[in-house]
C-alpha positions in Angstrom: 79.4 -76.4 18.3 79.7 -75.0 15.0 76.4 -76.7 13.8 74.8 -75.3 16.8 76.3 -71.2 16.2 75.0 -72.1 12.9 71.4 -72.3 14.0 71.5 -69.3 16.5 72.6 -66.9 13.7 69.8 -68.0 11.3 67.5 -67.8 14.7 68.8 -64.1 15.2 68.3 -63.3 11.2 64.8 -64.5 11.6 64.3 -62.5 14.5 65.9 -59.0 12.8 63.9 -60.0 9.6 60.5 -60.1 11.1 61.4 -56.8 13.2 61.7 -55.4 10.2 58.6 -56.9 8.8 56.8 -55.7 11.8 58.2 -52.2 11.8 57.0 -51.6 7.9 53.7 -52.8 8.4 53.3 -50.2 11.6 54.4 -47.5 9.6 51.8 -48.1 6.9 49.3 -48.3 8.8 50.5 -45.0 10.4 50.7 -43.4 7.0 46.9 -45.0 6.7 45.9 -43.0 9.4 47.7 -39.7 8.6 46.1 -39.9 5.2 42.9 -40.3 6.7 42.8 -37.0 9.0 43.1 -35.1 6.1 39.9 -34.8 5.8 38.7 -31.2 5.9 37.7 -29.7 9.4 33.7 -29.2 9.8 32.7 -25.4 8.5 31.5 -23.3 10.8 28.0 -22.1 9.8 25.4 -20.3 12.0 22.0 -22.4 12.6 18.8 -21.7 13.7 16.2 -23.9 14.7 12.3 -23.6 13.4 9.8 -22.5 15.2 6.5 -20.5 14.4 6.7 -17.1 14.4 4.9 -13.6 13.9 6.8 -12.1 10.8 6.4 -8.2 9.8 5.2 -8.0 5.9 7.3 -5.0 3.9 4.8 -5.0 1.1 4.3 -1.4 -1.3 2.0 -1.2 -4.1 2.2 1.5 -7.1 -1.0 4.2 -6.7 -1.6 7.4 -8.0 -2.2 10.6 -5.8 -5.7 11.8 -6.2 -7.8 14.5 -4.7 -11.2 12.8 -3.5 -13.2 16.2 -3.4 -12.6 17.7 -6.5 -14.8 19.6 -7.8 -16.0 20.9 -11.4 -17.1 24.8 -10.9 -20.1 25.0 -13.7 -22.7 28.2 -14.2 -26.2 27.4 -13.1 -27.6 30.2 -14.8 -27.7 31.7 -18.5 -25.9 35.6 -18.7 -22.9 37.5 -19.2 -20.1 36.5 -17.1 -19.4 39.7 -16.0 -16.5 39.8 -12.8 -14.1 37.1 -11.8 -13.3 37.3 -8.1 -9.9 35.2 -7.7 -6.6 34.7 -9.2 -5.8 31.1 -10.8 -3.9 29.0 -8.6 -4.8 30.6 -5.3 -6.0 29.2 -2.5 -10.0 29.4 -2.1 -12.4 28.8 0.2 -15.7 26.8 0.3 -18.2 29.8 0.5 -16.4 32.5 -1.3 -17.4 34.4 -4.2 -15.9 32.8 -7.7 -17.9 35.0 -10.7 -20.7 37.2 -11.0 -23.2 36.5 -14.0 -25.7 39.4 -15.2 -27.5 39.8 -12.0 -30.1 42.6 -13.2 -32.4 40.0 -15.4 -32.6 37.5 -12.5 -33.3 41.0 -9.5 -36.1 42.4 -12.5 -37.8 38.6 -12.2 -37.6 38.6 -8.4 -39.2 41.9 -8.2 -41.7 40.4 -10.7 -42.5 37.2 -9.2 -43.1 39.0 -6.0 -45.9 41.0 -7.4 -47.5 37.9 -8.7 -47.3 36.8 -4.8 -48.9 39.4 -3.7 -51.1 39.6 -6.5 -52.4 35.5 -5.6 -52.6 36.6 -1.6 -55.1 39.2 -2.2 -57.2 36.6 -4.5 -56.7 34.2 -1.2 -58.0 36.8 0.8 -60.9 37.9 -1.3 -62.3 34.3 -1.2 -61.6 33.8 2.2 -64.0 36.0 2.5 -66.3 35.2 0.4 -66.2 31.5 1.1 -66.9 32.8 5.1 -70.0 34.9 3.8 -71.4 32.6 2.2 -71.0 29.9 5.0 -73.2 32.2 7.2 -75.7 32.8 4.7 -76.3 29.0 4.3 -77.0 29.0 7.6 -80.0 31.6 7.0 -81.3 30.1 4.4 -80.3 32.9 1.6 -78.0 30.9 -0.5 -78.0 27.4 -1.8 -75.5 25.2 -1.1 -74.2 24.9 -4.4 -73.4 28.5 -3.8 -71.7 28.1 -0.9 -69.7 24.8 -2.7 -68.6 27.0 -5.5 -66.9 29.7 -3.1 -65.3 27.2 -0.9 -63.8 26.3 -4.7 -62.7 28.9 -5.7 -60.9 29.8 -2.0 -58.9 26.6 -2.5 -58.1 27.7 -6.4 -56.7 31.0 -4.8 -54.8 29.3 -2.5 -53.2 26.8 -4.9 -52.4 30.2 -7.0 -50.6 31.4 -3.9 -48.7 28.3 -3.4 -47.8 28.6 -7.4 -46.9 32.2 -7.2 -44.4 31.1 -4.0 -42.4 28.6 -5.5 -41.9 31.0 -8.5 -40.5 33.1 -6.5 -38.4 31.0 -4.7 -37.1 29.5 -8.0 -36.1 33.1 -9.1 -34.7 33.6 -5.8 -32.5 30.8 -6.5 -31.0 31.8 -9.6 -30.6 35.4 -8.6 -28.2 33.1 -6.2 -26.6 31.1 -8.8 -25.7 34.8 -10.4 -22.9 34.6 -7.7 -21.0 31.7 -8.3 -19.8 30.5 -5.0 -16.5 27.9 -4.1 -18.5 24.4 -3.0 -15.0 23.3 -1.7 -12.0 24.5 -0.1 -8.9 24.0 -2.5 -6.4 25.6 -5.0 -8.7 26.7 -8.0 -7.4 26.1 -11.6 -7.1 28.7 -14.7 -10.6 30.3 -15.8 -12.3 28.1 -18.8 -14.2 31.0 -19.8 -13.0 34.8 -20.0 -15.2 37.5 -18.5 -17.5 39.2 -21.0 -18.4 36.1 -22.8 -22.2 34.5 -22.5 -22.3 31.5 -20.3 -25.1 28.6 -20.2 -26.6 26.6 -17.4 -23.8 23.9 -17.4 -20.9 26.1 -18.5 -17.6 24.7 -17.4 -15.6 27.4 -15.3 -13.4 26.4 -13.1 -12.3 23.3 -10.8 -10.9 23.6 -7.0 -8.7 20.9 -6.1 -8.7 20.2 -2.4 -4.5 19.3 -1.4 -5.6 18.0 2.3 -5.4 15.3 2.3 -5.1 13.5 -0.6 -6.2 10.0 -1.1 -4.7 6.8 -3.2 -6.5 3.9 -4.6 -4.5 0.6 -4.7 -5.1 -3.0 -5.5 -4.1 -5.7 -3.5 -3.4 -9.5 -4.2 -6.6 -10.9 -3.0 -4.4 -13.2 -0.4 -3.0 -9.8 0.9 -6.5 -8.0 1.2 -7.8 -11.7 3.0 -4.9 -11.4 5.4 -5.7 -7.6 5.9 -8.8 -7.8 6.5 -8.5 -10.8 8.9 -5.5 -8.4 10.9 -8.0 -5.6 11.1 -10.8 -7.5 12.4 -8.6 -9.0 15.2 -6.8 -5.8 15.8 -9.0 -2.6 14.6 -8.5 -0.3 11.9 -5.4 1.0 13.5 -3.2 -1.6 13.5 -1.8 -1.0 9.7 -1.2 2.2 8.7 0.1 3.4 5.5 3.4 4.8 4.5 3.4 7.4 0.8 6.6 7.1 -0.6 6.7 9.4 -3.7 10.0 8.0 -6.0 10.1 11.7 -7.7 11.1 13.1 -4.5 13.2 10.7 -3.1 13.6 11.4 1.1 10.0 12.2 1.1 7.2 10.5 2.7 3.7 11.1 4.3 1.6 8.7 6.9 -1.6 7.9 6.5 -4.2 5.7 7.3 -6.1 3.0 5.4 -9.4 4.1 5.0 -11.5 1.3 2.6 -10.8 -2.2 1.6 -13.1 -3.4 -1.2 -15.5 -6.4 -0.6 -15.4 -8.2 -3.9 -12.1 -9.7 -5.7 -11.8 -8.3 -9.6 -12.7 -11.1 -12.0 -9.7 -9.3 -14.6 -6.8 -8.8 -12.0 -7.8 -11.1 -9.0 -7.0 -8.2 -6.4 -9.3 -6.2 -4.4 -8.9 -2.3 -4.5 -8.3 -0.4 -1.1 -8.0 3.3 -0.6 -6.2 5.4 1.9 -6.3 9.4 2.7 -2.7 11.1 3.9 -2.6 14.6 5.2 -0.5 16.9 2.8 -0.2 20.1 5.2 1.2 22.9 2.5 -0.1 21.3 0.0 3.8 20.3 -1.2 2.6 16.9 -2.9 -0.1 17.2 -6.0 -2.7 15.0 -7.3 -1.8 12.9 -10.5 1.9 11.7 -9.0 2.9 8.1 -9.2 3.2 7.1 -5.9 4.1 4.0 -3.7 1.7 3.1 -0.7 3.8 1.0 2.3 1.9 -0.8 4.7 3.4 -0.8 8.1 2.3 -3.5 10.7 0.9 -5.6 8.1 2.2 -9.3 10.0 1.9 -13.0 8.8 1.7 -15.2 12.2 2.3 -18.5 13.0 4.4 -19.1 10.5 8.0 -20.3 9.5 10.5 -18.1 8.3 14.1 -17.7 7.6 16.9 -15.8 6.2 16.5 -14.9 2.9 20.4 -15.9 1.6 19.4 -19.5 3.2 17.7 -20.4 0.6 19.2 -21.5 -2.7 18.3 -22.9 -6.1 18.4 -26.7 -6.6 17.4 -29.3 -9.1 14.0 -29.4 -7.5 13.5 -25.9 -6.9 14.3 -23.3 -3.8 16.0 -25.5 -1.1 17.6 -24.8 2.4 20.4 -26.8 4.1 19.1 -28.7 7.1 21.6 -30.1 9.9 21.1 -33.9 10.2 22.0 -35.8 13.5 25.7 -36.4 12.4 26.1 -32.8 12.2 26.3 -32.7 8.2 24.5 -30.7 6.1 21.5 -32.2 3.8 19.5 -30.0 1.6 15.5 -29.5 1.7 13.1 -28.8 -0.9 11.2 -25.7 -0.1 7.8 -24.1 -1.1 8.2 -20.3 -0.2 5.4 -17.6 0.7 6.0 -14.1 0.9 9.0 -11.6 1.1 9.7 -9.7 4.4 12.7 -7.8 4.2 15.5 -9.6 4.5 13.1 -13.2 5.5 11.7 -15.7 3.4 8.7 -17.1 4.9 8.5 -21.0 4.3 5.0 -21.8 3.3 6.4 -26.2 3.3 9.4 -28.2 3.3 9.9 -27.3 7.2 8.8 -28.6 10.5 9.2 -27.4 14.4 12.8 -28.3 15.4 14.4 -28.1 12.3 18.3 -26.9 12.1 18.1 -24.9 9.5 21.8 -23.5 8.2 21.7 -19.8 7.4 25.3 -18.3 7.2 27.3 -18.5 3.4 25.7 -21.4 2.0 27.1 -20.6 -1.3 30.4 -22.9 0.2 28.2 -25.1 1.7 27.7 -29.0 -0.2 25.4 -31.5 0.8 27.2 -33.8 3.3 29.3 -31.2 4.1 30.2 -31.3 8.4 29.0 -28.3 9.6 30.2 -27.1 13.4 26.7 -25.0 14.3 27.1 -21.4 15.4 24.4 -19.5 17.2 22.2 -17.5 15.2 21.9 -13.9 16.9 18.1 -13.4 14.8 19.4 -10.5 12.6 18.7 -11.5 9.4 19.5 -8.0 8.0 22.9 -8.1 9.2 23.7 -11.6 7.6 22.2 -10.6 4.4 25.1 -7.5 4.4 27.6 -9.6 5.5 27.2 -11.8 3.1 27.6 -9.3 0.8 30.3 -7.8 1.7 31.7 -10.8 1.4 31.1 -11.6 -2.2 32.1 -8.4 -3.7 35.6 -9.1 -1.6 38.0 -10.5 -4.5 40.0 -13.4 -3.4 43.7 -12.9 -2.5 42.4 -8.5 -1.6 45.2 -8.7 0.6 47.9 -9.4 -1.6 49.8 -6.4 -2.8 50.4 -6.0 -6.6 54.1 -6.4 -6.0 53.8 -9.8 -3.8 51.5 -10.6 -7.1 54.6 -9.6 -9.8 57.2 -11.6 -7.7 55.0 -14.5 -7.8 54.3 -14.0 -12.1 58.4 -13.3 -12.2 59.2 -16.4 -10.2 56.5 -18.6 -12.0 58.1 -17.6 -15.0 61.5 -18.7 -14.7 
């Protein structure tokens, strides 16, 4: 009996003993598991998928205002300048009187040249009829025809002597004109180069009228630019981009216009094309000679792929996005970029159809990083504010400066 109580309490001990064993090796491998869902949760981010798209181009290019039908006032005719008809800087007319110079000598040769007329009319006339008489008296017999061949001569020297004696006067004519200097254009008209009383020359700078409506620009685009211009109005007509003048010395101010002339050629030096376009400038408020800023409006890329511009980050092989793979983590991509549009970045490679692309805060984003995929609501603008907003945040903003001095105090002892 007491070999057999022996046995049963070694039988037990084994038993407690490899309860024991049993119970340590459960709770290691529970602790195995805790430790393991510590990982940290997926981050939400907001994804879009690619597709091709029509994007809206913000492009601006420097220009200077200029007036396209400005216009040197100059004296045609030699004299005395001897009235001045406007005050500098006013506005002016095309068609109204500008100077006077010495009209008398210019009337006197008139007068004169008109007598020659005259003078060559009654030669006409007198071998008119003698050319006629002698025509008849051919006819009898009384004259020879070498007669009659010498007054039909002389009829058609009298006439060219009339046709002289005409254009002389009608150059006189002319510059009895040009001794009232008239406005060619319609504009604000400078200061006088030349006082009246002083002795003028044909050529004599006087004056210049600058016409204020409208006012033209003269730009140069990137030659891709002009191509994808040109293509757009082709397609769509001349209408569908239209220019925006943005003048940076008055800020607020602006002035629509249209875009007039695209050049044909790409510059050898600069590898842009020039264009030109004309903006109405009622009042006149905005002058020639200001540095300006032309915007094209409805200027488009299409078909193409674009996103966010905060997606898109620096790596070790250039710009790169972050692209959701299968398992839901994130992976970066190597990108080759295109053009600025606001706040997109069009993708020119690196990108295909169906790509997740990750566009929210990828500044806490690593590759292989979960990522729990948020709808992207298409306003790129928006994230781009949000995102800063959140970077100028400082961490901890909502801790007070005395939370912060408890926490220094309690550190330090």
């Amino acid at each position: 009996m007491e070999s057999t109580t022996g046995n049963d309490r070694r039988g037990l001990l084994a038993v407690a003993l490899a309860g024991v064993l049993l119970m340590g090796c459960s709770s290691d491998d529970e602790a195995q598991q805790q430790a393991g869902d510590t990982s940290p949760p997926p981050k939400k981010a907001q994804v879009m998928e690619m597709t091709k798209r029509d994007i809206a181009l913000d492009k601006s290019y420097p220009a200077m205002l200029r007036s396209d039908n400005e216009v040197t006032v100059v004296a045609r005719v030699s004299g005395t300048l001897e009235e001045r008809h406007f005050e500098p800087g006013q506005q002016v007319e095309k068609g109204e009187s500008l100077y006077t110079i010495e009209p008398e000598i210019y009337q006197a040769t008139v007068r004169q040249r008109e007598a020659d007329l005259q003078s060559a009319q009654a030669d006409a006339e007198l071998a008119q009829t003698n050319a006629d008489r002698y025509q008849r008296l051919l006819k009898q017999n009384s004259v020879s025809v070498q007669q009659r061949d010498q007054a039909l001569a002389d009829l058609k020297v009298a006439r060219a002597s009339v046709a002289q004696a005409q254009a002389a006067l009608d150059s006189a004519r002319i510059d009895l004109d040009y001794t009232d200097v008239e406005a060619p254009v319609s504009g604000m008209i400078s200061l006088s180069e030349v006082n009246v009383g002083n002795l003028v020359n044909d050529g004599t700078e006087l004056a210049t009228i600058t016409p204020l409506d409208p006012l033209e620009v003269r730009f140069q685009l990137p030659q891709e630019e002009a191509f994808e211009l040109r293509r757009q109005r082709q397609q769509q007509g001349k209408e569908a981009v239209t220019a925006e003048l943005e003048i940076p010395a008055l800020p607020g101010q602006t002035l629509e216009g249209r875009v007039e002339f695209l050049g044909s050629r790409v510059s050898e030096s600069t590898s842009t094309v020039q264009a030109n376009a004309f903006f109405d400038n009622p009042g006149g408020l905005f002058l020639p000679g200001q540095f300006v800023r032309v915007k094209l409006e409805g200027l488009k890329r299409y078909d193409v792929f674009a996103v966010p511009e905060i997606a898109v980050t620096q790596g070790l092989m250039g710009p790169q996005v972050y692209v959701l793979s299968d398992e839901g983590k994130a992976r970066t991509r190597t990108v080759q970029l295109g053009d600025t549009a606001g706040p997109w970045m069009i993708i020119k490679d690196g990108l295909e159809a169906g790509d997740r692309v990750v566009v929210s805060d990828p500044g806490n984003i690593s590759a292989g990083a979960a990522i729990d995929p948020q709808p992207f609501d298409g306003d790129a603008e928006a994230l781009s504010d949000t995102d800063g907003e959140s970077r100028k945040a400082p961490p901890n903003a909502e801790a007070s400066p005395d939370a912060a001095n408890q926490g220094q105090q309690a550190s330090g002892a």
